[in-house]
BADRENSE-608099 format. One line per 5 residues: number of its first residue (from 0); for each residue x, y, z of N, C-alpha, C, CB. Coordinates in Angstrom, 2 decimals. Glycine has a CB too. Example, Ala and Ser with C-alpha at 12.3 -4.5 7.8 and 13.67 -1.06 7.14 Angstrom:
! BADRENSE-608099
0	13.19 -5.69 7.80 12.30 -4.50 7.80 13.20 -3.30 7.80 11.31 -4.47 9.05; 12.85 -2.25 7.08 13.67 -1.06 7.14 12.90 0.03 7.87 14.08 -0.60 5.72
//
This chain:
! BADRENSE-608099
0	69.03 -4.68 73.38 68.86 -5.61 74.47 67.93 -4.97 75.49 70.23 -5.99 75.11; 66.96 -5.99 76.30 65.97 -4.98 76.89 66.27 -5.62 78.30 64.19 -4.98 76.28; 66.04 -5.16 79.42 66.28 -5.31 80.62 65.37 -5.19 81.78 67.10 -4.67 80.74; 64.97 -6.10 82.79 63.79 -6.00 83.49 64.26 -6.83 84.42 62.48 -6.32 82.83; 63.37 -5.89 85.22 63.96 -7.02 87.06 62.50 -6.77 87.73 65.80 -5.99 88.63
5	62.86 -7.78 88.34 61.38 -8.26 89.27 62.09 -9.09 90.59 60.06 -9.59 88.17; 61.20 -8.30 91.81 61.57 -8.49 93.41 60.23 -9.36 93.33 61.70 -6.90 94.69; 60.94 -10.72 94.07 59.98 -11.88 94.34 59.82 -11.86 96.40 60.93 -13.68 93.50; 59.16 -12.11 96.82 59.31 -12.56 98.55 58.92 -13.82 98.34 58.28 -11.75 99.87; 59.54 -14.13 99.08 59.18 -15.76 99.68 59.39 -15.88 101.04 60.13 -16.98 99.06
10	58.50 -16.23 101.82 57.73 -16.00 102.80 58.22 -14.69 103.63 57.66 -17.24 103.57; 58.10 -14.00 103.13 58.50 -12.53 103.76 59.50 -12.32 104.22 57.86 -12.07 104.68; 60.44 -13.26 104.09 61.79 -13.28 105.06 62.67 -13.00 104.03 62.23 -14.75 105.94; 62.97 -13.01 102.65 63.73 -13.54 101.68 63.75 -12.77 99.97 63.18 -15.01 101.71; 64.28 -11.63 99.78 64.05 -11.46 98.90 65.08 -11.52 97.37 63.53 -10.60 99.32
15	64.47 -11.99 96.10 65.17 -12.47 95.51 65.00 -11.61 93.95 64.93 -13.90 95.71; 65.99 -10.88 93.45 65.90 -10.58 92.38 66.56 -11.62 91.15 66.36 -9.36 92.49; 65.43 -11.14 90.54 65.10 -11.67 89.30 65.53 -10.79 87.76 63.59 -11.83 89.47; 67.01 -11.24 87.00 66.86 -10.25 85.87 67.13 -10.96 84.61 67.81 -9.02 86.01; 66.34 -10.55 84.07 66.07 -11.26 82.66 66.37 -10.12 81.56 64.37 -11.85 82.51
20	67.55 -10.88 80.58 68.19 -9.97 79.43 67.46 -10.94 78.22 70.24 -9.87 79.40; 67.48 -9.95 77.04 66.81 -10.64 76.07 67.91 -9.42 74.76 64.61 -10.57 76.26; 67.73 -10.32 73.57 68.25 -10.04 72.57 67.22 -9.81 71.62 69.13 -10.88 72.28; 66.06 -10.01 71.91 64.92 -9.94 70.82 64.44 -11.38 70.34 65.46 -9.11 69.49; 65.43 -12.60 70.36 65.49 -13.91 69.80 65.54 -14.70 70.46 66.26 -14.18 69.11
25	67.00 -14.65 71.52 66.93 -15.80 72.21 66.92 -15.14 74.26 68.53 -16.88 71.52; 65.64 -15.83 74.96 65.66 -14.91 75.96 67.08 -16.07 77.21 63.54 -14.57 76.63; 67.36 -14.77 77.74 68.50 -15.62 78.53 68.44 -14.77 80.04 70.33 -15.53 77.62; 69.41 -14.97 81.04 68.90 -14.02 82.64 69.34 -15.31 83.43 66.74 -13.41 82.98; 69.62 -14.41 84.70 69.99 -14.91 85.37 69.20 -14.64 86.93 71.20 -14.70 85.08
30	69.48 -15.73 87.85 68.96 -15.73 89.41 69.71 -15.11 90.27 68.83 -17.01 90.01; 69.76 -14.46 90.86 70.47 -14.08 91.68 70.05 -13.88 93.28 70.85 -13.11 91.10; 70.58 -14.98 94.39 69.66 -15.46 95.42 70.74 -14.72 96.66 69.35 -17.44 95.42; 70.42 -13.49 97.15 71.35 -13.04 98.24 71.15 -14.42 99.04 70.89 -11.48 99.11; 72.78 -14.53 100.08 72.51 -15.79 100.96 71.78 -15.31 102.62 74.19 -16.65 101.17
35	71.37 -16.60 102.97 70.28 -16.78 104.03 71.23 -16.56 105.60 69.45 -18.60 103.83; 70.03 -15.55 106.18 71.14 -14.98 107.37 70.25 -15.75 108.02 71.50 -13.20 107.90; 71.02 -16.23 109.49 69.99 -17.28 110.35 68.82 -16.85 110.55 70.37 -17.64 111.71; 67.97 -17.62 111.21 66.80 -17.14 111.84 66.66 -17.76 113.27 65.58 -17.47 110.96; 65.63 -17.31 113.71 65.47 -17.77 115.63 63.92 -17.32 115.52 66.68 -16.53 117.24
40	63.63 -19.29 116.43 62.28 -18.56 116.36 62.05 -19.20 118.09 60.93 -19.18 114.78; 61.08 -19.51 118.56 60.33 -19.48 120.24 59.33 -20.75 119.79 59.22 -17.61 120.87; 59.60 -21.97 120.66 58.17 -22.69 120.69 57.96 -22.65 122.08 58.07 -24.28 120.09; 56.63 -22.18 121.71 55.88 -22.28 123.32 56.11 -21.32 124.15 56.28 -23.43 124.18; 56.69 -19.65 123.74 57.35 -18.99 124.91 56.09 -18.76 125.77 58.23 -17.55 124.54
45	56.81 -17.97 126.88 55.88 -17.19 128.10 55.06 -16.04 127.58 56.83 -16.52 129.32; 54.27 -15.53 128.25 54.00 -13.97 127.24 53.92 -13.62 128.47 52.56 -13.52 125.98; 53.58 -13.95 130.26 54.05 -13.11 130.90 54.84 -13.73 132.20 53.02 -12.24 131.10; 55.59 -13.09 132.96 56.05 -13.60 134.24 55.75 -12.66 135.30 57.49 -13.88 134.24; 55.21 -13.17 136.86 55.62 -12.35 137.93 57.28 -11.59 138.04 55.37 -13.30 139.09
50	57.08 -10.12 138.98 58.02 -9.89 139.25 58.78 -10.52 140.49 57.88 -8.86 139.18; 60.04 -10.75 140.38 60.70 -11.65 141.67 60.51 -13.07 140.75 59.63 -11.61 143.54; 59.78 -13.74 140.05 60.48 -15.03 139.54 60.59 -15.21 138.02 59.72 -16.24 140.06; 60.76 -16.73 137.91 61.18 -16.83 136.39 59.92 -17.81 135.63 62.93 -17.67 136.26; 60.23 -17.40 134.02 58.90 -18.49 133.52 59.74 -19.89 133.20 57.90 -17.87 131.79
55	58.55 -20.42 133.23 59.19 -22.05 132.69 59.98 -22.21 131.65 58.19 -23.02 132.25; 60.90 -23.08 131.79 61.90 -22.96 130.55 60.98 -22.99 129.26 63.08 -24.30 130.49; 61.53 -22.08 128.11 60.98 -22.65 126.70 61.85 -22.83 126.07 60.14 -21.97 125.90; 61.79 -23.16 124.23 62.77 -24.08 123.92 63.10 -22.79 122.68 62.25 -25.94 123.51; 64.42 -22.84 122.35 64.79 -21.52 120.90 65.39 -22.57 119.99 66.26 -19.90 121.26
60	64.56 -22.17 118.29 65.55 -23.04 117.71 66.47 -22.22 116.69 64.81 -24.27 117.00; 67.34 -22.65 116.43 68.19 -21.17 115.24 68.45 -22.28 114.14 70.27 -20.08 115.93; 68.24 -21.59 112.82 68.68 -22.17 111.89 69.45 -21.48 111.20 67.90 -22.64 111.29; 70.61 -21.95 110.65 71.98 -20.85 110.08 72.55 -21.81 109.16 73.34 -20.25 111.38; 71.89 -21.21 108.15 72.65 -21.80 106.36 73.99 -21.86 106.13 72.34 -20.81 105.04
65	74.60 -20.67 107.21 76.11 -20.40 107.03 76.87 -20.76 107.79 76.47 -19.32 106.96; 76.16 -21.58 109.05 77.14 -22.29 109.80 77.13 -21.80 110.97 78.39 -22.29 109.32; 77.22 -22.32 112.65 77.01 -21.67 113.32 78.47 -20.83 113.80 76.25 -22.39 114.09; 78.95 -19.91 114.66 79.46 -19.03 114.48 80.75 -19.75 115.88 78.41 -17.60 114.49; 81.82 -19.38 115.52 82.83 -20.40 117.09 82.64 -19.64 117.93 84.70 -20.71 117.19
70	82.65 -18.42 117.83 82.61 -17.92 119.28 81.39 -16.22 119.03 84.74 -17.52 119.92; 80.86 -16.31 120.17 79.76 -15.15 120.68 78.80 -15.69 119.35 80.39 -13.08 120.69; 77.86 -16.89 119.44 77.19 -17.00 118.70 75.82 -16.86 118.59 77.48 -17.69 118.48; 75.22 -16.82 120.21 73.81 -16.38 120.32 74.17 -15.50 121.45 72.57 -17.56 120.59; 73.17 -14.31 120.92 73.66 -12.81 122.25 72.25 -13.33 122.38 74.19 -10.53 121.85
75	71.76 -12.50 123.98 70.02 -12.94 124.64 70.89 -10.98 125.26 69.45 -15.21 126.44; 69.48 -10.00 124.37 69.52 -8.99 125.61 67.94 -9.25 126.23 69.83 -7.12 125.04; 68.04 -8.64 127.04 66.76 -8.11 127.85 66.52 -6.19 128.39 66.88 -9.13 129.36; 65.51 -5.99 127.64 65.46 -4.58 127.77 63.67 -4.33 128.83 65.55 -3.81 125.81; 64.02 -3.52 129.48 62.92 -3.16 130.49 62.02 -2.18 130.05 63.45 -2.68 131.74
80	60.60 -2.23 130.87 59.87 -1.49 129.95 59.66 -0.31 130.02 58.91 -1.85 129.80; 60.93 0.71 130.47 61.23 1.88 129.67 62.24 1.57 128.40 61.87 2.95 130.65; 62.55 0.51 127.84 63.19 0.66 126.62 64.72 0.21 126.94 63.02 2.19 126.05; 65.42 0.62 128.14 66.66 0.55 128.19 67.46 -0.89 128.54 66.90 1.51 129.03; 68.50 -0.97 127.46 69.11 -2.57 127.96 69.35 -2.87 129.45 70.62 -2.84 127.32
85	68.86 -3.68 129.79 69.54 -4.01 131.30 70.49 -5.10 130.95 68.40 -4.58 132.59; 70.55 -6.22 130.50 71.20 -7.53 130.24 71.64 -7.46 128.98 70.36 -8.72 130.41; 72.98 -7.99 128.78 73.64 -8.36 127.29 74.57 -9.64 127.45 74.66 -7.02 126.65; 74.21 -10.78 127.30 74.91 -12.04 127.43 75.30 -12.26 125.64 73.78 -13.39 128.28; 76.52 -13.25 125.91 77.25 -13.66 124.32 77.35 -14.82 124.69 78.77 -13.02 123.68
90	76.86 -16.35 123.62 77.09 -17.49 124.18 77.88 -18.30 123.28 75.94 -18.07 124.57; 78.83 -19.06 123.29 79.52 -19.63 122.33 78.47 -21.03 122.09 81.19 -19.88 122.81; 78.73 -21.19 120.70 77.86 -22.74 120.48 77.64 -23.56 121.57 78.57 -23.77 119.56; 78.83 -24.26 121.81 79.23 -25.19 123.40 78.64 -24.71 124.53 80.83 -25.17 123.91; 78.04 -23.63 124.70 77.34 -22.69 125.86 76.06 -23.33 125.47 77.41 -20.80 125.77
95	75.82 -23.49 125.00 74.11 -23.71 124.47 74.05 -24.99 123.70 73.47 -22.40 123.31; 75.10 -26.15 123.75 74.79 -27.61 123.39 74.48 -27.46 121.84 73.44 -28.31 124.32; 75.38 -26.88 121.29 75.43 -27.11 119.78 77.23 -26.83 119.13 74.17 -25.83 119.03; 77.12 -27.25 118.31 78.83 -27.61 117.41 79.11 -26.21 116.88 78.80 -28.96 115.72; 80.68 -25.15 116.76 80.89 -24.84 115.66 80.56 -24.86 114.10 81.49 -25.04 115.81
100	79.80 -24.21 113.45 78.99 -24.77 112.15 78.12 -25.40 111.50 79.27 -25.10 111.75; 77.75 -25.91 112.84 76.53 -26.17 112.98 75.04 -25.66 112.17 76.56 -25.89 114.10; 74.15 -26.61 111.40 72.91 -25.74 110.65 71.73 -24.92 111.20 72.20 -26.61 109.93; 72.01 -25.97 112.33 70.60 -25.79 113.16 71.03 -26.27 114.59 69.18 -26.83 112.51; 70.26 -25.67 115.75 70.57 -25.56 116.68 69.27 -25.44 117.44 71.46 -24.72 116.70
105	69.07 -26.20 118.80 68.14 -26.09 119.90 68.66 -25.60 121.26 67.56 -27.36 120.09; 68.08 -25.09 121.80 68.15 -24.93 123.31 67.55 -24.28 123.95 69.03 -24.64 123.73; 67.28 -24.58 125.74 66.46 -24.30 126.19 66.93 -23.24 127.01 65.88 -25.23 126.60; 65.69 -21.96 127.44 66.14 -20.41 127.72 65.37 -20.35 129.17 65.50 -19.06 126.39; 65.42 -19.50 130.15 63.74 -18.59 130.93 64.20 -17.58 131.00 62.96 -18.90 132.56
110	63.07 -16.60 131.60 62.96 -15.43 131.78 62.84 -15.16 132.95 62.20 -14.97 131.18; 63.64 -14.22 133.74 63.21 -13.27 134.81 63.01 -11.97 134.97 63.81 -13.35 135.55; 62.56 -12.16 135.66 62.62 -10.28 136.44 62.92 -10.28 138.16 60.61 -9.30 136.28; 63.83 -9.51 138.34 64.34 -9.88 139.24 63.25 -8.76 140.65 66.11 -9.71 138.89; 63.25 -9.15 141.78 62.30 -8.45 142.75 63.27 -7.07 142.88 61.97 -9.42 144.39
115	61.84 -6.21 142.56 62.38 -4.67 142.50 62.22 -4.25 141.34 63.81 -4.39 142.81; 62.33 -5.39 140.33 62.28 -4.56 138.87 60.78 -4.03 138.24 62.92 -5.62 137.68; 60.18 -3.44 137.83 59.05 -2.61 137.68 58.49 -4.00 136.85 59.23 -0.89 136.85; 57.10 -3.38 137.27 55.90 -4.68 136.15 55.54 -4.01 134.80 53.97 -5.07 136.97; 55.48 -4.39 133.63 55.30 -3.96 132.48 55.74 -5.07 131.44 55.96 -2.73 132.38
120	55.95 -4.20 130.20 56.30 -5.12 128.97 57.55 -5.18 129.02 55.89 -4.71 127.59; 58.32 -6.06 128.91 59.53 -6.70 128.61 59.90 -7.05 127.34 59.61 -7.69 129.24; 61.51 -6.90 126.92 61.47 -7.23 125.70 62.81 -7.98 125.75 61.25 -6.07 124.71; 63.11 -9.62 125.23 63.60 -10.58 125.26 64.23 -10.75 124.11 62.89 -11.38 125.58; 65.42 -10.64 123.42 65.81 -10.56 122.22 66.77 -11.37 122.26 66.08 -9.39 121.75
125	66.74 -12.60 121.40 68.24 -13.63 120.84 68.76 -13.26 119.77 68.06 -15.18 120.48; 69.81 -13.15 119.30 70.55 -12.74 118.07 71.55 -14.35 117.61 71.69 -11.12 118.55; 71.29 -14.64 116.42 71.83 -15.35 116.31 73.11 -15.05 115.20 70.96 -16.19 116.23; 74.41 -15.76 115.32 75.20 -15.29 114.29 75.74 -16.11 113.35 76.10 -14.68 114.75; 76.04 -16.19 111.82 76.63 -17.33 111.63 78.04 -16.92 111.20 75.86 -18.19 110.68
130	78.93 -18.02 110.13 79.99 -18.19 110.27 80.89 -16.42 109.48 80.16 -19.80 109.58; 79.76 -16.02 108.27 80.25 -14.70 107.72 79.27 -13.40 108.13 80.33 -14.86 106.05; 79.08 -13.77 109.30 78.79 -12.60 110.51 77.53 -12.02 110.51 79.71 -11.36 110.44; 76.49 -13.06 109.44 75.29 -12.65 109.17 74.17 -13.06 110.24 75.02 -13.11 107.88; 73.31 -11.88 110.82 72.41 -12.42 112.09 70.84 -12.53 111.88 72.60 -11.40 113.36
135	70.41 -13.03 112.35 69.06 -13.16 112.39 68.87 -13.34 114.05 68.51 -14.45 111.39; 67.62 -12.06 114.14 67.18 -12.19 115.54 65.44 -11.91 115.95 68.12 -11.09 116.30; 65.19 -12.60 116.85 63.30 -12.45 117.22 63.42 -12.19 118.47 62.11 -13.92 117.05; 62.59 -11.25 118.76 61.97 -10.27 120.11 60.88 -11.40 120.86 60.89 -8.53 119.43; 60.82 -11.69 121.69 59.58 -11.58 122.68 59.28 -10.83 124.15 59.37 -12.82 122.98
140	58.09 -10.61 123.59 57.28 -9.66 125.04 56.97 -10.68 125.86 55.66 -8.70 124.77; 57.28 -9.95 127.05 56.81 -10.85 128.45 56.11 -9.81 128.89 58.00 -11.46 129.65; 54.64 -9.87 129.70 54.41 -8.89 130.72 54.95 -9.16 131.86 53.18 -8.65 130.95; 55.89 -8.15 132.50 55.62 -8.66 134.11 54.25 -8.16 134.75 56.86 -8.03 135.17; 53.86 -8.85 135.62 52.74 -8.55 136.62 53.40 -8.68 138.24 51.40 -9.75 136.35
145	53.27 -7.40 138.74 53.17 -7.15 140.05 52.77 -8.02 141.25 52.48 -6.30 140.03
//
């Protein structure tokens, strides 16, 4: 019996092995598709804000194959631009206008920097979670300007 596996991507997010057994005669194998951890993506974000205010709301959408999560289901940190967390919020679905188990989910976010806080790159991170604790999360940079 001979044995061979092959790693497929599909769209870079997703990878899927592939193994195919053969007897010499009749070829046979199987798919094997790890499951899909949410994702979060940004339409329209800011890329920078003054220090002392906030940018215009933009909109986050999460999509979660596994359902959205009952409780602490989208974390938002914000880390400053020496690196270190300043902010760690946990939001339950109902915090953010979407259902328990939910597939997919919208809602609208902004950004601040509060007066005093240094001008630089900012880094804006949502984590999304679903129902068997699998996350998917996307970064955005804000500059502050002085």
């Amino acid at each position: 019996m001979q044995r061979a596996a092959l790693t497929l991507a599909a769209t870079g997010l997703l990878a899927t092995a592939l193994t195919a057994c053969s007897s010499g005669s009749s070829p046979g194998g199987s798919i094997l598709i790890p499951p899909q951890s949410p994702t979060v993506s940004f339409i329209n974000p800011p890329t920078s804000v003054r220090v002392g205010a906030s940018t215009p709301a933009f909109t986050v959408q999460v999509s979660v194959p596994g359902g959205a999560r009952s409780t602490q289901f989208v974390e938002l940190e914000t880390f400053n631009p020496l690196g270190a967390r300043v902010q760690r919020e946990a939001f339950s679905p109902q915090q953010v206008g979407c259902s328990p188990g939910a597939t997919f989910c919208s809602f609208n976010t902004d950004f601040r920097v509060a007066p005093g806080d240094p001008a630089g790159v900012w880094q804006f991170r949502i984590t999304a979670f679903d129902q068997q604790n699998r996350s998917g999360s996307q970064t955005l940079l804000i500059t502050a300007l002085p």
